[in-house]
BAFI-3210 file (N, C-alpha, C; in Angstrom, 3 decimals, decimal comma, padded with zeros to 6 digits):
// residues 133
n [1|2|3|4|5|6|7|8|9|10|11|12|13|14|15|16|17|18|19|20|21|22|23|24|25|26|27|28|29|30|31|32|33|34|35|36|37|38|39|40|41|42|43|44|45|46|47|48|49|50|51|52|53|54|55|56|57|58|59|60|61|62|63|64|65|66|67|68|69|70|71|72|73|74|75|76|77|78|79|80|81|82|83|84|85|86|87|88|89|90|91|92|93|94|95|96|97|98|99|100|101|102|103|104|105|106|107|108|109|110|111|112|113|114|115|116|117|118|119|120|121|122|123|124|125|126|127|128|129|130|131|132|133]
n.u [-026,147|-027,111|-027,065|-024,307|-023,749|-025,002|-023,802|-021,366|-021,628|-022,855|-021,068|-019,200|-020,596|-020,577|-017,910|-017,499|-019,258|-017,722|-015,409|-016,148|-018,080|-015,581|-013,209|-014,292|-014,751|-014,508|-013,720|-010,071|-008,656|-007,252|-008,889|-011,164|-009,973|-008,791|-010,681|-012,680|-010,868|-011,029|-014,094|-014,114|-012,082|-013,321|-016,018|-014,692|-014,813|-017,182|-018,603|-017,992|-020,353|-019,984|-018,800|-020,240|-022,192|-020,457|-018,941|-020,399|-021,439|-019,442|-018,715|-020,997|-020,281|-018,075|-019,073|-020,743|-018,398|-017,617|-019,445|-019,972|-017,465|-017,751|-019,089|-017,711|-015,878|-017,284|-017,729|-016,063|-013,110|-014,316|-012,164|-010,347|-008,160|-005,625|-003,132|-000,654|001,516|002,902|005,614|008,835|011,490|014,808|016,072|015,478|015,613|015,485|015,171|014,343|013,109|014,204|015,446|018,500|021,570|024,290|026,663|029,123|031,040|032,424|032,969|031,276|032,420|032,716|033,833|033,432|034,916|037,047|040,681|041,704|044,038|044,079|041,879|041,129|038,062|037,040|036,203|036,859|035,420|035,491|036,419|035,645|037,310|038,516|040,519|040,990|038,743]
n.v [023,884|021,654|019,273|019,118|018,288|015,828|014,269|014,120|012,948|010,270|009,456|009,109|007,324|005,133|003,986|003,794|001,899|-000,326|-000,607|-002,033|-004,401|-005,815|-005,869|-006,260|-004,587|-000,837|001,874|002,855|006,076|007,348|007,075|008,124|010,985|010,903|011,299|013,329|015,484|015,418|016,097|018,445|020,028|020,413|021,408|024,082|024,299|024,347|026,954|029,441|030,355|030,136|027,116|025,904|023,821|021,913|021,286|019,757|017,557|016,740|015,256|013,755|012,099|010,965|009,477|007,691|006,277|005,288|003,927|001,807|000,340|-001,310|-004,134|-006,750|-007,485|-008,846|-012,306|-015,279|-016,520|-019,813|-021,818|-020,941|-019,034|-017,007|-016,097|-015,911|-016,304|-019,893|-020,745|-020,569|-022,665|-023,526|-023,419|-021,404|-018,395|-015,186|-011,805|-013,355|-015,388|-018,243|-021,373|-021,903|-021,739|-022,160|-023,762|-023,346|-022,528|-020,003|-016,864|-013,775|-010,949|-008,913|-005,674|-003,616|-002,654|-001,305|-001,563|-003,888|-005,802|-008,252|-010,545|-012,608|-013,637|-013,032|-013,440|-010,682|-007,372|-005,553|-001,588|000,530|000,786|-001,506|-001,985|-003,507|-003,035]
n.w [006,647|008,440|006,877|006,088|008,862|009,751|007,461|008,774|011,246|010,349|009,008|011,012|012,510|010,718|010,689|013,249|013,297|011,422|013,062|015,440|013,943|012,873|014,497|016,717|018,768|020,232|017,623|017,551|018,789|016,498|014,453|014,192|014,574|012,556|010,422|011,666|010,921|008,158|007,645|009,767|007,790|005,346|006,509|006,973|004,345|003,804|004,997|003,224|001,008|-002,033|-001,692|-000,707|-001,584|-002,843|-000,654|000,790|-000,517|-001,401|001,694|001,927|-000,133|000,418|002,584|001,337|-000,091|002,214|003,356|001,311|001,735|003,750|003,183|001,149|-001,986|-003,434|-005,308|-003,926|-006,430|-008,070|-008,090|-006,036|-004,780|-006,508|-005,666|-003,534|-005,642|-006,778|-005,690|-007,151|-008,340|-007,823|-010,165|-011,523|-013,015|-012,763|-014,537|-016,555|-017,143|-017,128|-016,960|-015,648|-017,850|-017,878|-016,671|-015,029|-012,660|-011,689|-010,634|-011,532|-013,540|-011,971|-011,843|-013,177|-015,148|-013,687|-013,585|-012,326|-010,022|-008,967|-009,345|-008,049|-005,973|-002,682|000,473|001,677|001,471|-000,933|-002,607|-005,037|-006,645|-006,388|-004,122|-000,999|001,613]
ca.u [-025,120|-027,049|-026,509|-023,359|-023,267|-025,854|-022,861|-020,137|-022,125|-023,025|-019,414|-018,528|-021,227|-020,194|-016,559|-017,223|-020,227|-017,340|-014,830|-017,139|-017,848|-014,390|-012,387|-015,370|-014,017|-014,606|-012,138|-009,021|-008,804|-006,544|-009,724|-012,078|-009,603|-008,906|-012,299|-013,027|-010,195|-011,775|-015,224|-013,328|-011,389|-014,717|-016,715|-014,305|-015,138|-018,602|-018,681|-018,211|-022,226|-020,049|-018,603|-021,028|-022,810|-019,496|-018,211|-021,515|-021,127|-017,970|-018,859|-021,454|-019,972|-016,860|-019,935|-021,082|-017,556|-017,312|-020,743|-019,416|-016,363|-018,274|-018,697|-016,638|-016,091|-017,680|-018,062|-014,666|-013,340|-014,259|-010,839|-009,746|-007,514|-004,106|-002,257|000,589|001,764|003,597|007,413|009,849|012,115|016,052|016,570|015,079|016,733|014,922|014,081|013,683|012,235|014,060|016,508|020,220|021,896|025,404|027,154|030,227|031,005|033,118|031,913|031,127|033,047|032,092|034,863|032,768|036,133|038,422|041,767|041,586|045,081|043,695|040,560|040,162|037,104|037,642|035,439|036,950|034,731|036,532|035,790|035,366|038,839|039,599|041,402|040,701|038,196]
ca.v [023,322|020,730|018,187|018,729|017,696|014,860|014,008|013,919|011,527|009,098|008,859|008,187|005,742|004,146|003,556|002,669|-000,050|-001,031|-001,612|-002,962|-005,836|-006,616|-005,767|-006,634|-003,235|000,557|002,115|003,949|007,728|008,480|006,857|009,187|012,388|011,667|011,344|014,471|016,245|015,551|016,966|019,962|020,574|020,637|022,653|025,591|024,827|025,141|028,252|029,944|030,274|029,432|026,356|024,988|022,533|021,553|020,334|018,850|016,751|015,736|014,712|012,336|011,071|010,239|008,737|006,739|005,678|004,562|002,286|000,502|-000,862|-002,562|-005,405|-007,536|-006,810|-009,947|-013,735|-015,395|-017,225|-021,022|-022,610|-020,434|-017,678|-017,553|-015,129|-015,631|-016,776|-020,840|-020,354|-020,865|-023,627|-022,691|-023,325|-020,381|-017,251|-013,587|-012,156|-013,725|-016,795|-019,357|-022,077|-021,144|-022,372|-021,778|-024,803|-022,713|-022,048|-019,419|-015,424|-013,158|-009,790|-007,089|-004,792|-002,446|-002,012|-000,692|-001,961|-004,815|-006,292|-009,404|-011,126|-013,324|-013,563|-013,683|-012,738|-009,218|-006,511|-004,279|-000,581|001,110|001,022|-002,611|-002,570|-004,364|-002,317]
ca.w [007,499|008,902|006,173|006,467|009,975|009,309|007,088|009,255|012,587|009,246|008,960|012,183|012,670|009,601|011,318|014,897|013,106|010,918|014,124|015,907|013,013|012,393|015,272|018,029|019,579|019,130|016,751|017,844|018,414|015,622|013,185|014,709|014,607|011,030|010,002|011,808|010,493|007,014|007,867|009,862|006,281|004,658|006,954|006,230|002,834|003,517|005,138|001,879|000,693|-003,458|-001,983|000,479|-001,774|-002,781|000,705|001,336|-001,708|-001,356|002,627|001,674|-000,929|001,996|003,634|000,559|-000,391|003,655|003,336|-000,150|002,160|004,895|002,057|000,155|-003,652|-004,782|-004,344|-004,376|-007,485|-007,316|-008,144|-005,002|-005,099|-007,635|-005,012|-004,190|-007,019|-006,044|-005,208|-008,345|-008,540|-007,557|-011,323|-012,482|-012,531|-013,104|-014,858|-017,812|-015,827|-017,762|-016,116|-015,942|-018,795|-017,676|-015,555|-014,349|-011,398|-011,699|-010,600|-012,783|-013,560|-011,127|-011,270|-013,323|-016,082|-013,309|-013,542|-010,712|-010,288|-008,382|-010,240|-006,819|-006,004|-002,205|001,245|001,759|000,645|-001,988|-003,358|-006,527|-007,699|-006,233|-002,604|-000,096|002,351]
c.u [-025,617|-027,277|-025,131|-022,797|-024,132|-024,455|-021,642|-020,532|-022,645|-021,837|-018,702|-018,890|-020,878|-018,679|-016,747|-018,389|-018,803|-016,275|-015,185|-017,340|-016,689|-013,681|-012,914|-014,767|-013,944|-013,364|-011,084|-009,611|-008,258|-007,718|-010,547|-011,680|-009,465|-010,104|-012,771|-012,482|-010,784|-012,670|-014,487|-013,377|-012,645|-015,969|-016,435|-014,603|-016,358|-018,965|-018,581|-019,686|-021,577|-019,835|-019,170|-021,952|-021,602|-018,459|-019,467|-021,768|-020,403|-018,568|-019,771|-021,122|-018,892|-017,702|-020,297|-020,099|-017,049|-018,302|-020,071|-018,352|-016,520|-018,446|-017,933|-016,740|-016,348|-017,420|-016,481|-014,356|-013,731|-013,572|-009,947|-008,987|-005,944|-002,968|-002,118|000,418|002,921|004,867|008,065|011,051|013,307|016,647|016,063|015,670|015,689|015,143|013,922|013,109|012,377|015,121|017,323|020,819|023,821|026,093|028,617|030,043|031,482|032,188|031,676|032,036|032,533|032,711|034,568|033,813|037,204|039,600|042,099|043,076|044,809|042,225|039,901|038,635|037,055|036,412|035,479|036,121|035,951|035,844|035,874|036,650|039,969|040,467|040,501|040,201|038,989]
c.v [022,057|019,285|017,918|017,918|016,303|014,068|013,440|012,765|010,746|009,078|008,721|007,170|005,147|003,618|003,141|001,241|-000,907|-001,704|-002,141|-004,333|-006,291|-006,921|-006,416|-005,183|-002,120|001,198|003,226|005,219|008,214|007,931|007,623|010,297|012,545|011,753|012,417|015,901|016,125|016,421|018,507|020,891|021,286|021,768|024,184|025,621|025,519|026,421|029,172|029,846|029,447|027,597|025,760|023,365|021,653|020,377|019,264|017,701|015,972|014,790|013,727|011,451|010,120|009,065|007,509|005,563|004,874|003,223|001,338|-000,316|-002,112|-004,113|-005,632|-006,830|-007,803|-011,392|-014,223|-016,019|-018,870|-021,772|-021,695|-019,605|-017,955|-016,551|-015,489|-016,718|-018,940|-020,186|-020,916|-021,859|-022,648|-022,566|-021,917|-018,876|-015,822|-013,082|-012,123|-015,369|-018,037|-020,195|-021,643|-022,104|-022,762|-023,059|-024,183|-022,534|-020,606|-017,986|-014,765|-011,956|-008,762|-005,745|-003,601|-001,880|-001,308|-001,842|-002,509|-005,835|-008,077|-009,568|-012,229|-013,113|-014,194|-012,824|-011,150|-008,271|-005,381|-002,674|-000,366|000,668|-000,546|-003,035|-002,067|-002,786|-002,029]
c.w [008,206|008,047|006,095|007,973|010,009|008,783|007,772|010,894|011,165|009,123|009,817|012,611|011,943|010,043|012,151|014,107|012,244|011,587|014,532|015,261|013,130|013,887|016,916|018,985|019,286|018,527|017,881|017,866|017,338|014,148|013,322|014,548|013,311|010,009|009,960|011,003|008,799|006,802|008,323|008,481|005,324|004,976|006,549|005,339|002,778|004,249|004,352|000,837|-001,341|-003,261|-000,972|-000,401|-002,433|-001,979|000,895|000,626|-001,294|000,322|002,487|000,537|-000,095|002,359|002,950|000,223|001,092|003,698|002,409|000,614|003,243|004,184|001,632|-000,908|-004,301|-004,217|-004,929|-005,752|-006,772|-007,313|-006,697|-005,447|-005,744|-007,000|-003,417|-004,655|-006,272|-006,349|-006,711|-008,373|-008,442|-008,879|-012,493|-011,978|-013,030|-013,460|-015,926|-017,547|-016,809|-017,180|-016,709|-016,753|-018,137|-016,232|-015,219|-013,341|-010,661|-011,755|-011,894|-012,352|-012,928|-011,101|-012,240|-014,635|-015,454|-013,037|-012,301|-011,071|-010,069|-008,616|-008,729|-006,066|-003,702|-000,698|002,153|000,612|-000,079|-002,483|-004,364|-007,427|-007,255|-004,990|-001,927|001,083|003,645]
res [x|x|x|x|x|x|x|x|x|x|x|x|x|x|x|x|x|x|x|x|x|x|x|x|x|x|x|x|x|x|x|x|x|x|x|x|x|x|x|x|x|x|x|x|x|x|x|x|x|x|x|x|x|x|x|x|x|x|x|x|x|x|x|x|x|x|x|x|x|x|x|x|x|x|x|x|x|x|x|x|x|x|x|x|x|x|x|x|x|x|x|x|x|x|x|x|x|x|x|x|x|x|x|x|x|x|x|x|x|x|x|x|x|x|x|x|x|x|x|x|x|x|x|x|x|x|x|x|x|x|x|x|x]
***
């Protein structure tokens, strides 16, 4: 049991050093309770003598997979970054991302095939079957 708890203060230090870096400030309580609540979860595991090396496993691996994030994932590219993507021209339409061919002006058919007496195209919202909301 006391690797497991070894385990679980290495994973809290590994959070308040990583608020601390970023934030200049110690972390929240609810990063600390769910942290704990992890270990907790785990402890019950390990109280079971089949699944004690199990939890203890898994908890430093928590701990391992907590160190790997304090770093980056690598040096940036050197043409700079391709995200987001530049903005699309108003001529292109989605998504088959090719300019609109179509110089009408005129709406398109929405009425779904129900029998719409009036084709106006007009700023009253309409329902299913065509009148006026």
């Amino acid at each position: 049991m006391e690797a497991f708890i070894t385990a679980w203060l290495v994973g809290e230090g590994i959070i308040i050093y990583r608020s601390v870096k970023t934030l200049k400030a110690p972390p929240g309580p609810g990063q600390l309770l769910l942290s704990s609540g992890v270990f907790v979860l785990l402890g019950l595991m390990a109280s079971s003598p089949k699944a004690r090396p199990l939890a203890t496993t898994l908890a430093w691996g928590f701990d391992i997979a907590a160190f790997m994030n304090l770093w980056g994932t690598g040096k940036p590219k050197p043409g700079g970054s391709s995200w987001p993507p530049p903005q699309l021209p108003d001529t292109v339409i989605l998504p088959g991302g090719k300019p609109g061919t179509s110089s009408s002006t005129t709406a398109p058919d929405l009425s779904g095939g129900v029998n719409v007496p009036d084709k106006g195209y007009s700023n009253v919202p309409h329902n299913a079957y065509g009148q006026p909301l």
